[in-house]
N, C-alpha and C positions, 0 to 999 in steps of 0.2 A: 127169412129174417123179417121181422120178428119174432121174436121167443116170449111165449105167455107158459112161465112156468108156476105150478100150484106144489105150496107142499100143504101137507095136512094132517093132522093126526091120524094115525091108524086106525085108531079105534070108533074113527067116526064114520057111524051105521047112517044116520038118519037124511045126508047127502048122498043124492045121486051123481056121482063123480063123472061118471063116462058125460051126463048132458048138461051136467054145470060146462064142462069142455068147451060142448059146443056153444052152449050160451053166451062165455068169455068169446071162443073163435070168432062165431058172426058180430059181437059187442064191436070187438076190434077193429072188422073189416069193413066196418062202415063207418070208419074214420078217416079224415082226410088225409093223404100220402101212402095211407097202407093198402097192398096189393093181396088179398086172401091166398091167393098163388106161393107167396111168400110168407105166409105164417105157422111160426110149428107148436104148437099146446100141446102138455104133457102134466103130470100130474106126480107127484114122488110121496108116497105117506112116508112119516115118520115116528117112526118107534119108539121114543125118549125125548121126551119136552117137559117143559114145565113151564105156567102161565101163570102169570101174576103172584099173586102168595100161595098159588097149589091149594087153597079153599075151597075151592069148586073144580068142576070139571076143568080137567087141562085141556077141552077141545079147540084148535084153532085151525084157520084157514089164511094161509099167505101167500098173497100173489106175487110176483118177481113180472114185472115187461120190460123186457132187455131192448134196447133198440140202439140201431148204429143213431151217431150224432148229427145235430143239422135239425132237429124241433125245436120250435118254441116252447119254453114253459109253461105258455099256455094250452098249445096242445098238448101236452103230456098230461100236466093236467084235466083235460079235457078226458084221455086215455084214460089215465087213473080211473077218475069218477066213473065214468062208464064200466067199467070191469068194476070197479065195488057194486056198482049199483047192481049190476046184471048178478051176481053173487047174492046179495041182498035180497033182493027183490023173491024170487023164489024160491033161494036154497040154502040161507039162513035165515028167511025173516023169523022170528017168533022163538029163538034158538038161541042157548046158550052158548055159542063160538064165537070167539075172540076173530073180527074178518081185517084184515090190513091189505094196502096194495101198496107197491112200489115202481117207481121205472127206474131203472137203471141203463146208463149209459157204454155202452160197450168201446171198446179200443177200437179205432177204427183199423191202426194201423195195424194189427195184428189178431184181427177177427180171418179166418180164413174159413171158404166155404168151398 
């Protein structure tokens, strides 16, 4: 725990998915409270979407970081930005992909691991 989940269009050739992974992985693990021992990244494309008014390419990339509760909003924040950026930075700059991140808080009391 934590879960850096990616979904992403399917049809997006021009991302290196396997080392954006890693990218997000190490991003994370060098934030304060996260333990890399405990982090699981995983990547899900998706089949059928549709972005904005369908004008352009529907390509997008969206991060989901789940984590149990107990952060400050500032670090999540801090999270967030970090995993945009490391996404950005290399493996959409210059690219037509719609990039978002999210964190999301999980149930504590019914996370079971």
């Amino acid at each position: 725990m934590p879960h850096i989940l990616v979904e992403y269009t399917d049809t997006l050739t021009s991302v290196d998915m396997p080392q954006l992974l890693v990218d997000l992985h190490n991003d994370l693990a060098e934030k304060d409270t996260i333990n890399i021992q405990a982090i699981k990244t995983r990547a899900v494309p998706v089949q059928y979407s549709i972005v904005g008014d369908a004008s352009q390419a529907d390509n997008f990339i969206h991060i989901t970081l789940k984590l149990l509760p107990g952060r400050d909003d500032d670090l999540k924040k801090q999270m967030a930005q970090g995993l945009h950026d490391a996404a950005r930075k290399t493996h959409v700059r210059d690219q037509n992909i719609s990039l978002s991140v999210e964190v999301a808080e999980l149930h504590a009391e019914s996370y079971v691991k």
